[in-house]
MDAnalysis code that builds the backbone (N, CA, C; Angstrom):
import MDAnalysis as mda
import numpy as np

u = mda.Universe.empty(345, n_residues=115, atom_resindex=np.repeat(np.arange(115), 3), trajectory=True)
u.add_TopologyAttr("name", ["N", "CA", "C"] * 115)
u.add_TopologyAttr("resid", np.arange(1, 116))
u.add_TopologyAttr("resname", ["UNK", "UNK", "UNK", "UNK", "UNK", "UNK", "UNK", "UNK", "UNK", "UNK", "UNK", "UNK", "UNK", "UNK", "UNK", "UNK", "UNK", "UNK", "UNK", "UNK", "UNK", "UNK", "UNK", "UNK", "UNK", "UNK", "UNK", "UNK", "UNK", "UNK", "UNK", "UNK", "UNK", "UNK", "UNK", "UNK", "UNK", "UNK", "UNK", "UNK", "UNK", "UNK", "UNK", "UNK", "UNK", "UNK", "UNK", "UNK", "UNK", "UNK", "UNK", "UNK", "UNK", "UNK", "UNK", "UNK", "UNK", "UNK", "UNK", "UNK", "UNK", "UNK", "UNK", "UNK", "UNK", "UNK", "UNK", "UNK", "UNK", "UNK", "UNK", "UNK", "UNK", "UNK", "UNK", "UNK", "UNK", "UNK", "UNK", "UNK", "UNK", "UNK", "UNK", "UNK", "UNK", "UNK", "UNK", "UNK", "UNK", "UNK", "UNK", "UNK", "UNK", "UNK", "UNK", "UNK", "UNK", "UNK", "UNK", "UNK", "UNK", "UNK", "UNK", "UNK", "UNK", "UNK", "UNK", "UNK", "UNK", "UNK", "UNK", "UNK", "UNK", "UNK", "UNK"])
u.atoms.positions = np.array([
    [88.927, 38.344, 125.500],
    [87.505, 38.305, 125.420],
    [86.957, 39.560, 124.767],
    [87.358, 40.826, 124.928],
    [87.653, 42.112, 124.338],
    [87.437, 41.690, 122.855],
    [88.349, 41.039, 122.448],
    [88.540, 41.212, 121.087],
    [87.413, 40.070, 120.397],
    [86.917, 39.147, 121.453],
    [86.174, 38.790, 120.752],
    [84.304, 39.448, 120.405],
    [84.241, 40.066, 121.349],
    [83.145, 41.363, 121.371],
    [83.344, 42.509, 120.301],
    [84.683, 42.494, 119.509],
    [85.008, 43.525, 118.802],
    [85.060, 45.120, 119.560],
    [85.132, 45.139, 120.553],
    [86.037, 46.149, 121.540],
    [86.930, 46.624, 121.169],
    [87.993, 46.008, 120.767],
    [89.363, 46.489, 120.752],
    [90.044, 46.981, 119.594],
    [88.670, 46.173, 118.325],
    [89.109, 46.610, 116.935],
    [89.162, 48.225, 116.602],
    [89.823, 48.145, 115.473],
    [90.303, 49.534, 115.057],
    [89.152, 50.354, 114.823],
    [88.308, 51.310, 114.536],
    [87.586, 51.887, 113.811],
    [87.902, 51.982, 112.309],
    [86.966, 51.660, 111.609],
    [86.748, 51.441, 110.191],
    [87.740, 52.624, 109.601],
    [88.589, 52.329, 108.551],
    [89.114, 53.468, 107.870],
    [88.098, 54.242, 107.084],
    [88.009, 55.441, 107.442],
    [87.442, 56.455, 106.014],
    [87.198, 55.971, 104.647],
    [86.566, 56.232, 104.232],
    [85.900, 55.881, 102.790],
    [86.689, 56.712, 102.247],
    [87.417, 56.359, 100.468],
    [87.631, 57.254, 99.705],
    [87.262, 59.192, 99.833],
    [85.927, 58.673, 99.812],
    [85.394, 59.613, 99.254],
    [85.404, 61.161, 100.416],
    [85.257, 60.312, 102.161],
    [85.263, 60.944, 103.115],
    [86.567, 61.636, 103.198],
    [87.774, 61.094, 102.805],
    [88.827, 62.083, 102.697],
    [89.263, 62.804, 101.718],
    [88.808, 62.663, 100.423],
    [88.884, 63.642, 99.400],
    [88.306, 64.961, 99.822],
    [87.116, 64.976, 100.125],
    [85.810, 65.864, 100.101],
    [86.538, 67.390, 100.877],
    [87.028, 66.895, 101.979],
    [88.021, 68.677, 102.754],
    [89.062, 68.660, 102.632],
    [89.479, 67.337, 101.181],
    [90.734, 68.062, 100.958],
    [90.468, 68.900, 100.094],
    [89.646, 68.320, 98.829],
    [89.068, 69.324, 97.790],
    [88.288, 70.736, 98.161],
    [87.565, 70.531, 99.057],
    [86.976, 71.960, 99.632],
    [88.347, 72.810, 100.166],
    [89.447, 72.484, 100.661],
    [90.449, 72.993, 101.163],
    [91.481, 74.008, 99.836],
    [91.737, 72.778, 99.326],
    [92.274, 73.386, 98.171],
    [91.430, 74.915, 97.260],
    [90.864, 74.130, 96.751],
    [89.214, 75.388, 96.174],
    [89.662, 76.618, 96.687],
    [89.493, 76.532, 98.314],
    [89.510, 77.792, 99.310],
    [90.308, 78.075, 98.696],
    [91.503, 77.732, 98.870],
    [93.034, 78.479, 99.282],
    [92.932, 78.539, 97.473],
    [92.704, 77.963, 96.208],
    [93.299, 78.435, 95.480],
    [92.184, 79.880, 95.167],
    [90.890, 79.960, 95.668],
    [89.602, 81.090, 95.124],
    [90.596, 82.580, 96.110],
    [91.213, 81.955, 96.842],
    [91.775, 83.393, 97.842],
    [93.106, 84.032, 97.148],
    [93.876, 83.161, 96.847],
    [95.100, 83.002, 95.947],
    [94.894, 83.364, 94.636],
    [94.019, 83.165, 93.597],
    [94.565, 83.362, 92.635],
    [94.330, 84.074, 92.178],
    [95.424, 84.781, 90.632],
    [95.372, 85.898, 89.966],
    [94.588, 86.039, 90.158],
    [94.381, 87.878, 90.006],
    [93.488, 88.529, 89.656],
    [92.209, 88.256, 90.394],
    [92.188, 87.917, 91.957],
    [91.057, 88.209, 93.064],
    [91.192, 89.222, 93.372],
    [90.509, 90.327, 93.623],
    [90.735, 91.714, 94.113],
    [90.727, 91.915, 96.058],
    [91.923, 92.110, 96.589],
    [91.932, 92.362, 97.890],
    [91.044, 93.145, 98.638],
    [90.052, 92.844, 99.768],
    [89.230, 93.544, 99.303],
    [89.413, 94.399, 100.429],
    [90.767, 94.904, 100.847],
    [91.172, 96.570, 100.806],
    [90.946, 97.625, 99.599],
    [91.322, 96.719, 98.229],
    [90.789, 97.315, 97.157],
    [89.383, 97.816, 96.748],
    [88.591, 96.609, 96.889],
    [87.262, 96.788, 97.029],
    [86.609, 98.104, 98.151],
    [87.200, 98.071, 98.965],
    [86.158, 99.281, 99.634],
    [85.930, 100.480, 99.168],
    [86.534, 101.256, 98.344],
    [86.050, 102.183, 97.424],
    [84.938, 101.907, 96.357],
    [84.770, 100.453, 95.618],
    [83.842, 100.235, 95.280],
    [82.590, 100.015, 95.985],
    [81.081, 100.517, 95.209],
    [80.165, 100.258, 95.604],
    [79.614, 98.706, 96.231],
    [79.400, 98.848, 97.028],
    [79.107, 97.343, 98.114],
    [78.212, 96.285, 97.287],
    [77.525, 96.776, 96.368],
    [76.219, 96.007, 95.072],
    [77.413, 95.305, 94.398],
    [78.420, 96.085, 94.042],
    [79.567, 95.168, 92.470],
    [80.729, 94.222, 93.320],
    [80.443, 94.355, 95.021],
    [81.968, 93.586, 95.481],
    [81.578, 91.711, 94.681],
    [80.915, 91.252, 95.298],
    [80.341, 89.800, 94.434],
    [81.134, 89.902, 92.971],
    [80.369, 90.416, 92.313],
    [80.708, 90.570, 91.047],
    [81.954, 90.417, 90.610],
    [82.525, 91.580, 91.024],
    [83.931, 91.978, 90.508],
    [84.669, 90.884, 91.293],
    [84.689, 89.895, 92.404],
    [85.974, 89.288, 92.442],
    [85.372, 88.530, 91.257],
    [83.776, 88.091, 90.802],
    [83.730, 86.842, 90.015],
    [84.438, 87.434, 88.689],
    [84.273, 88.200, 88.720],
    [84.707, 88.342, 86.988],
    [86.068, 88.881, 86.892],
    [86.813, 89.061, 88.037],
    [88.402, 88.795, 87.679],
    [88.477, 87.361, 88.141],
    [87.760, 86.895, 87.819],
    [88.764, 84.985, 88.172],
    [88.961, 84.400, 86.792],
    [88.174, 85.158, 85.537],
    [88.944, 84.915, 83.756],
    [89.047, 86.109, 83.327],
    [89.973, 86.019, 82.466],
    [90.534, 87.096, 81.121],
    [89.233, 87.498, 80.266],
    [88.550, 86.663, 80.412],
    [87.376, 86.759, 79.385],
    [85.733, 86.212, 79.464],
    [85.233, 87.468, 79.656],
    [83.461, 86.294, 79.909],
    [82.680, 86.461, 78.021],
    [82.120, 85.981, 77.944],
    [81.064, 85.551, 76.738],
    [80.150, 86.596, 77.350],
    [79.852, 87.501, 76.168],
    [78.234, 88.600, 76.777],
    [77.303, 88.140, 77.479],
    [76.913, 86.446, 76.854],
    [76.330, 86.103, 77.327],
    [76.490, 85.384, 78.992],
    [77.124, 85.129, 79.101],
    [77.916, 84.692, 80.549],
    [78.193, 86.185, 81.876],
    [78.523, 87.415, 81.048],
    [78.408, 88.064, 81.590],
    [76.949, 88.982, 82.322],
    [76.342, 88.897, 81.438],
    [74.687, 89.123, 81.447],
    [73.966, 88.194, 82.793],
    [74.039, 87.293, 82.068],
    [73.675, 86.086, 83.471],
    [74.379, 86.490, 84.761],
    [75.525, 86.190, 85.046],
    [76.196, 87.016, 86.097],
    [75.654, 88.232, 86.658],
    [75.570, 89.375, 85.967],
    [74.693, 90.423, 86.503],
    [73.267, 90.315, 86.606],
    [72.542, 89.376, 86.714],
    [70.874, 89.215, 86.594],
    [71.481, 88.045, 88.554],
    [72.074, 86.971, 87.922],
    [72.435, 86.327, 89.143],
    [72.417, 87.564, 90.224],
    [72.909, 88.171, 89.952],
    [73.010, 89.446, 91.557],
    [72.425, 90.349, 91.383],
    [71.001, 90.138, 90.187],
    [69.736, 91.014, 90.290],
    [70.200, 92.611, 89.930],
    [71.219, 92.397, 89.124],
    [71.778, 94.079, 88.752],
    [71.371, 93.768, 87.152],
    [71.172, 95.050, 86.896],
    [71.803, 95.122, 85.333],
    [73.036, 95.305, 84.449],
    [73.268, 94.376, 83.365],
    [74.607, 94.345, 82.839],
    [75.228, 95.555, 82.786],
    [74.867, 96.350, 82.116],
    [75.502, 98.148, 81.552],
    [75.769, 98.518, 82.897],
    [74.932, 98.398, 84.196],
    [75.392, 98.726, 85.395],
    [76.278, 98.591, 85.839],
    [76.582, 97.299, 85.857],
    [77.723, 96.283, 86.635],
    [79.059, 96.877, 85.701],
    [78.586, 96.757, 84.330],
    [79.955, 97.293, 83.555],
    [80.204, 98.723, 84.172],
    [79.229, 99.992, 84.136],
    [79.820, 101.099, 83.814],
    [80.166, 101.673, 85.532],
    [79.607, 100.753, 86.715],
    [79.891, 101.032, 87.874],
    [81.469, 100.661, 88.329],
    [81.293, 99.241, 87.140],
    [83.386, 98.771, 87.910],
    [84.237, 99.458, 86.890],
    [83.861, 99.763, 86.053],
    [84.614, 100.453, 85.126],
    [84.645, 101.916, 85.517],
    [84.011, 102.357, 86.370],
    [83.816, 104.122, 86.836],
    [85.102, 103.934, 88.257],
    [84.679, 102.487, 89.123],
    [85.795, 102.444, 89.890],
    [86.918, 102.328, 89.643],
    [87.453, 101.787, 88.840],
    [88.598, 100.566, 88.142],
    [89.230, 101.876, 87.920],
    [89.045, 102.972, 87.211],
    [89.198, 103.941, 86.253],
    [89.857, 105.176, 87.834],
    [89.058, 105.569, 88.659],
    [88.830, 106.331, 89.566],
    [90.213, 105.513, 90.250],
    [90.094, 103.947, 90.917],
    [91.370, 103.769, 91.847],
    [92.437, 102.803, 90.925],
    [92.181, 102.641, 89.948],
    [93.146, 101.301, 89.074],
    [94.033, 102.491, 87.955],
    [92.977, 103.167, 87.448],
    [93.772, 104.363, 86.541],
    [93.482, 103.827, 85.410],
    [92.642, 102.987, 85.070],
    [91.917, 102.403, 83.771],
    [90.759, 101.788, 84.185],
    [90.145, 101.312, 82.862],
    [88.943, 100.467, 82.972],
    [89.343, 99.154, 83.079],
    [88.896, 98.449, 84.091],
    [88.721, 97.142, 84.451],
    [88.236, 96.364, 82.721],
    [87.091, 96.598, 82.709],
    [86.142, 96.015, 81.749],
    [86.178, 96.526, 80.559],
    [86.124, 95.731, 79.403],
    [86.277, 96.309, 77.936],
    [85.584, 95.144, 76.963],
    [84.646, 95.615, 76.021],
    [83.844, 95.054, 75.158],
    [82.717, 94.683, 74.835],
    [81.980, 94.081, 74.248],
    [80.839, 94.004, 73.719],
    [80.555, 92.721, 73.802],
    [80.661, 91.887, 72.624],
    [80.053, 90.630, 72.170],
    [80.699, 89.844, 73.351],
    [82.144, 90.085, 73.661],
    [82.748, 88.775, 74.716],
    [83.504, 90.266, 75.783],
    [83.130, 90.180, 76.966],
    [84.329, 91.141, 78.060],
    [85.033, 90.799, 78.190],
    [86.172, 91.426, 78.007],
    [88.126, 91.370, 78.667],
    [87.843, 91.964, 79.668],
    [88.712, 91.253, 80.951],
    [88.702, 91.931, 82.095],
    [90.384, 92.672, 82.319],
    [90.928, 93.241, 82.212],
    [92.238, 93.590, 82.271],
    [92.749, 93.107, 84.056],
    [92.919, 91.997, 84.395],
    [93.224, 91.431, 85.393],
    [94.680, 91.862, 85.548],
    [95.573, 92.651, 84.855],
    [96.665, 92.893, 85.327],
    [96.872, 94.405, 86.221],
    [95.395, 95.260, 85.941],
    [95.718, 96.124, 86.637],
    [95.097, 95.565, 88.369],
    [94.681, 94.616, 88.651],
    [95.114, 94.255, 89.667],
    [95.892, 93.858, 90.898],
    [97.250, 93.662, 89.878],
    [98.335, 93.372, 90.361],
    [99.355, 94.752, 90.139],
    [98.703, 96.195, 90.058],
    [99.633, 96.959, 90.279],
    [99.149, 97.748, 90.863],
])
């Protein structure tokens, strides 16, 4: 009689979409914590607390567009030359080089991260 009240039935399987969603948020995490060139941010505490944001974003590519980089520093309400000559004053001070290099497009030297 149970089963004819629908009592006993299963609960509906998950939708596609309901089990993608924390797997994809899961992954994301673990690969934004993981990959090259995120700065540990034991590293970070010598830098100024204004560029921590920043600097993991802009070691996550080899390369930003001026223009991409600009935006980025307005996004966190700094100015570009700032953001450059503050991680580049750190980078230099605990990395033993400049992080940041260029003009029209920035290289980020993401390998002195890994030493």
């Amino acid at each position: 009689m149970a089963e004819e009240n629908g009592d006993d039935e299963p609960p509906a399987p998950p939708r596609g979409e309901e089990l993608v969603k924390p797997v994809v948020a899961e992954i994301a995490t673990t690969a934004a914590s993981t990959a090259d060139g995120v700065i540990p941010a034991a590293t970070l505490q010598s830098l100024d607390a204004q560029f921590h944001a920043i600097a993991q974003r802009l070691a996550s590519r080899d390369r930003w567009p001026r223009n991409e980089f600009d935006a980025l520093a307005r996004e966190h309400q700094l100015m570009p030359l700032s953001v450059f000559d503050g991680i580049n004053e750190w980078s230099d001070q605990q990395l033993g080089d400049f992080l940041l290099e260029g003009e029209d497009s920035i290289t980020v030297h993401r390998a002195l991260l890994n030493s």
